[in-house]
KOLTOR-693562 format. One line per field, with one value per atom (N, C-alpha, C, O, CB): x, y, z. Coordinates in Angstrom, 2 decimals, padded with zeros to 5 digits. Glycine has a CB too. Layout:
<atoms>
u: (X, ...)
v: (Y, ...)
w: (Z, ...)
</atoms>
This chain:
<atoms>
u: (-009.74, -009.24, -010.00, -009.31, -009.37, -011.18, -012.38, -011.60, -010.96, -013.85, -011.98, -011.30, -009.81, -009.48, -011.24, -009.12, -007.87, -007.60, -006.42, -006.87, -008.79, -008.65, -009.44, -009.19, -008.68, -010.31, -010.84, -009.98, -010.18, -011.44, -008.69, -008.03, -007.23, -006.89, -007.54, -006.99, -005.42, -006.93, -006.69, -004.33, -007.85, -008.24, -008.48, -008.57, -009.51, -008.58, -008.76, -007.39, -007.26, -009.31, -006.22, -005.03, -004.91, -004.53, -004.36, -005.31, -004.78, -005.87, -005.72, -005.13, -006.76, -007.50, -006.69, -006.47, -008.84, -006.24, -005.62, -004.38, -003.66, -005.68, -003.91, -002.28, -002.64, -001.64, -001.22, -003.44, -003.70, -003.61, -004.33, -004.75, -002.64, -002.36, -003.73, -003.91, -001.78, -004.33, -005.41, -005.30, -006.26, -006.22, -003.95, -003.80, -004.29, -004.25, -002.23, -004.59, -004.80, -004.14, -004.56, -004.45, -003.09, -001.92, -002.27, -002.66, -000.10, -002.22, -001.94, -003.40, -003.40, -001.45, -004.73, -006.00, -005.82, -006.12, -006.75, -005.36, -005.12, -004.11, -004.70, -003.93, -003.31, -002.14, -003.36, -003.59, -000.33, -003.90, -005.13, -005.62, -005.52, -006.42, -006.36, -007.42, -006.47, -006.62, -007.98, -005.38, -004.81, -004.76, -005.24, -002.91, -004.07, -003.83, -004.84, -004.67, -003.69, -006.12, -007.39, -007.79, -007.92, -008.52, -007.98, -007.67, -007.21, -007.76, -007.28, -005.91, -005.00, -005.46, -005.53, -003.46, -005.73, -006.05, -007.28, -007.52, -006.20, -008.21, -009.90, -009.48, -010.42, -011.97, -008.41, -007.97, -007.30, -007.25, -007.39, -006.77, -006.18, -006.82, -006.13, -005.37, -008.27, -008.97, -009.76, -009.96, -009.48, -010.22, -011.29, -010.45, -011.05, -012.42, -008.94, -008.13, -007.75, -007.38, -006.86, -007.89, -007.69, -008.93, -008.84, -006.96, -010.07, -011.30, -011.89, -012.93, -012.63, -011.22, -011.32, -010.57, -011.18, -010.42, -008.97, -008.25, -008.96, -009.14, -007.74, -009.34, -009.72, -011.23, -011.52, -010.13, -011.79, -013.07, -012.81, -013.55, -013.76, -011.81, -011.31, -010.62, -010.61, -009.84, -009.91, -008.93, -010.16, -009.92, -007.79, -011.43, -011.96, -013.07, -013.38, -013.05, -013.35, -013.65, -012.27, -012.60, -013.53, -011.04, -010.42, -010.34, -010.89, -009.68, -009.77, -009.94, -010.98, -010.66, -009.76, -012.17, -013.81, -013.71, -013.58, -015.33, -013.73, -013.44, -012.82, -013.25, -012.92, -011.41, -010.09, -010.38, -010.27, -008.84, -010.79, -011.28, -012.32, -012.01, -011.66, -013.64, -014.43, -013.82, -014.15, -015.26, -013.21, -012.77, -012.06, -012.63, -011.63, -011.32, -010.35, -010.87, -010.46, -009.06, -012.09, -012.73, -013.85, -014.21, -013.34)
v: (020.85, 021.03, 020.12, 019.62, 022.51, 019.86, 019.10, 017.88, 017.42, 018.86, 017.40, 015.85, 015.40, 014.24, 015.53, 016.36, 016.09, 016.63, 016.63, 016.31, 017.34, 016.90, 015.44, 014.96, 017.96, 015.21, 014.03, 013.00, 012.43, 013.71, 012.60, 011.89, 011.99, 010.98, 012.21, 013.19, 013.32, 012.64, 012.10, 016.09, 012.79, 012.39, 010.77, 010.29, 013.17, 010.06, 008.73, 008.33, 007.27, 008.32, 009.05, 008.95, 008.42, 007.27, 010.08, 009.49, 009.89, 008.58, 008.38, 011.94, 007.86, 006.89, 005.54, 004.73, 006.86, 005.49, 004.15, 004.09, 003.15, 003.63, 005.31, 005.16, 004.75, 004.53, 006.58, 004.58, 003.73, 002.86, 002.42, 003.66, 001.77, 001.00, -000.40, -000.82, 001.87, -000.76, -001.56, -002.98, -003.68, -001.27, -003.57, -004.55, -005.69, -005.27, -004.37, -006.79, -007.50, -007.07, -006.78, -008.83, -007.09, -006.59, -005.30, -004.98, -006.58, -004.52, -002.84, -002.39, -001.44, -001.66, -003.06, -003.24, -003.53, -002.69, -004.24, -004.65, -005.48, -004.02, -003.30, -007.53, -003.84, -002.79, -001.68, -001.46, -002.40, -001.20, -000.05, -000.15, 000.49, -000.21, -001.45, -001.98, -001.67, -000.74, -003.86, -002.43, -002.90, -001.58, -001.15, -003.85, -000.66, 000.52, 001.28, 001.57, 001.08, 001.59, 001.95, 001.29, 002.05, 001.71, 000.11, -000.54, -000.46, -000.75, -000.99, 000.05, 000.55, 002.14, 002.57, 000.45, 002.88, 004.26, 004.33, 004.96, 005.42, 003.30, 003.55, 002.65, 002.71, 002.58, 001.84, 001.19, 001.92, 001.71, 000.46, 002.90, 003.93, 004.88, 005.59, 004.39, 005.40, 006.10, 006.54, 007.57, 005.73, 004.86, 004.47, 003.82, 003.38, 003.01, 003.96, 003.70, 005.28, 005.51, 002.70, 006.43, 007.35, 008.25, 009.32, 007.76, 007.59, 008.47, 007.56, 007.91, 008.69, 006.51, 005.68, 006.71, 007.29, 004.04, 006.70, 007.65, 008.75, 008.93, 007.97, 009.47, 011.01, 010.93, 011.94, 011.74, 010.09, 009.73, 009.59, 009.99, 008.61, 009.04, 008.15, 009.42, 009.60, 006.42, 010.47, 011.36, 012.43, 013.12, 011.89, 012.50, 014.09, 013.07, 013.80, 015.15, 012.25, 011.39, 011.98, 012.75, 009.22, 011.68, 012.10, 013.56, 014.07, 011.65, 014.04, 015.40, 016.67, 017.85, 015.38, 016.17, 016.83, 017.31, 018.53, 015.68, 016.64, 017.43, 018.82, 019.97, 016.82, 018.08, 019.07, 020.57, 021.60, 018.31, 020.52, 021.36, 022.20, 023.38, 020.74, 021.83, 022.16, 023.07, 024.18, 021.02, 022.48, 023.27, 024.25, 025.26, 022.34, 024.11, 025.44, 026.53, 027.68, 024.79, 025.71, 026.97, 028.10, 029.04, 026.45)
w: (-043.61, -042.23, -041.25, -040.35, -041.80, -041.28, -040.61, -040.37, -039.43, -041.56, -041.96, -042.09, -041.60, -041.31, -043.59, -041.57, -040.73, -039.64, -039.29, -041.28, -038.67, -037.71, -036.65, -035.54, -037.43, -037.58, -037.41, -037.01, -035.95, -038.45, -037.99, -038.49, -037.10, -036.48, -039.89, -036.68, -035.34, -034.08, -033.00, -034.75, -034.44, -033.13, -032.90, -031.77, -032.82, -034.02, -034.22, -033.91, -033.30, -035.60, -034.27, -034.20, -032.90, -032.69, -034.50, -031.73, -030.30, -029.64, -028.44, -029.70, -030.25, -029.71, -029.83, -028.93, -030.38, -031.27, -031.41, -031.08, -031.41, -032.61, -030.24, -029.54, -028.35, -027.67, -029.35, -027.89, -026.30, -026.42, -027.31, -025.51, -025.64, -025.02, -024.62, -023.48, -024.04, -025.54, -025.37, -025.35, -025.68, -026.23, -024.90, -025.05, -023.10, -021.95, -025.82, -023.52, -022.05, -020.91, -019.80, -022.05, -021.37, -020.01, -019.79, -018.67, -020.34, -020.64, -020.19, -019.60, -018.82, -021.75, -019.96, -019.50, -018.15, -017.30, -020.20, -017.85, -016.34, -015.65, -014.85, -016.54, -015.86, -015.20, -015.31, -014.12, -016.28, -015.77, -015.65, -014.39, -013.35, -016.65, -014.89, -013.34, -012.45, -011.67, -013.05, -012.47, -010.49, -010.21, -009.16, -009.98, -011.27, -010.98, -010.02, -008.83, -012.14, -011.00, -010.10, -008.74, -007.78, -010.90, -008.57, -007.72, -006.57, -005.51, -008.05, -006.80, -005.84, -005.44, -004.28, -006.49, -006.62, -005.84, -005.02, -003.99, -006.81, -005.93, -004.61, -003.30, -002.51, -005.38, -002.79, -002.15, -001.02, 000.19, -002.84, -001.82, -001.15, -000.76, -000.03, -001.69, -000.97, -001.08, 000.13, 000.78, -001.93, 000.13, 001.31, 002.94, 003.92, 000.51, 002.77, 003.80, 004.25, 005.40, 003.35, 003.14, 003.56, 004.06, 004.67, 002.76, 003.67, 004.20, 005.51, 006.08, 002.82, 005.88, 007.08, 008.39, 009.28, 006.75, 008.11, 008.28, 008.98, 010.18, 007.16, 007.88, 007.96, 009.08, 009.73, 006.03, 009.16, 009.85, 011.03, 011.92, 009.44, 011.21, 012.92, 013.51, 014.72, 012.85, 012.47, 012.83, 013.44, 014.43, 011.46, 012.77, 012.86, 014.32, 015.26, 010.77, 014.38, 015.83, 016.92, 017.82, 015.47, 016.82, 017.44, 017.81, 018.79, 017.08, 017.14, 017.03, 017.28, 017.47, 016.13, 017.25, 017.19, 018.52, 018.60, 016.94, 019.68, 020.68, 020.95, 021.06, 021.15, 021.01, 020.95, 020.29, 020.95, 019.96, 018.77, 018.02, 018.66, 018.73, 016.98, 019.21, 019.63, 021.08, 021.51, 019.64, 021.36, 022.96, 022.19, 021.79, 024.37, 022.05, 021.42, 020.32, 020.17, 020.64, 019.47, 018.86, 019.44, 018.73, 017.80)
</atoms>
């Protein structure tokens, strides 16, 4: 039983997609989300600057 589950897990390694391209499409991918990340915690920074007041009076 050991040895074959060994086997499904080597399995589930060498079904990934490890080729140049699908590597590169990974990256941009990531890329794009920490890209998105730090435009949204820019965002969220400028918003709670805005907001900090407002909040403050009303709480």
């Amino acid at each position: 039983m050991k040895s074959a589950q060994k086997e499904n897990d080597q399995d589930v390694h060498h079904s990934v997609d490890m080729s140049p391209g699908a590597i590169l499409d990974r990256l941009r991918q990531c890329a794009e989300v920490s890209e998105l990340c730090r435009v949204l915690k820019q965002a969220g920074q400028e918003a709670a600057v805005h907001c900090a007041p407002n909040t403050r009076g009303e709480g």
